[in-house]
N, C-alpha and C positions, 0 to 999 in steps of 0.2 A: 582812754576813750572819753570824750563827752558827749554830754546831751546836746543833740541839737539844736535844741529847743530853747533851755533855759542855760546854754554851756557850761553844768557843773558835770564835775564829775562821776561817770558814772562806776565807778569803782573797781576795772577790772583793762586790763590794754592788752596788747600782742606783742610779743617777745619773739626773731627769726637770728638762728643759727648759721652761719656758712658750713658746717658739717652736722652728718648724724649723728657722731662721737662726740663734737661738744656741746649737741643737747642732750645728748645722755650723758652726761657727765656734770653738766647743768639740775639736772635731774635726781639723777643719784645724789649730787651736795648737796640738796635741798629737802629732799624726803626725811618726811621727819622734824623737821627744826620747825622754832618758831622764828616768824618773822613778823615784826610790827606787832608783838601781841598775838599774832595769829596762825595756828597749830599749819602747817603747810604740808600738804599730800600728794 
């Protein structure tokens, strides 16, 4: 996502799934770990 303003970043997008299994699955591999430095919940 950007600003529409100043078009920087604003630090955060949207991620879509074609099933509810492979974002839970998405999910579950991700809980927990760090990514970029940053603790991911």
């Amino acid at each position: 996502m950007r600003d529409r303003y100043t078009d920087r970043s604003r630090g955060f997008g949207f991620v879509t799934y074609s099933s509810h299994s492979e974002a839970e699955a998405a999910v579950s591999g991700m809980d927990g770990k760090v990514w970029m430095a940053l603790f991911v919940v």
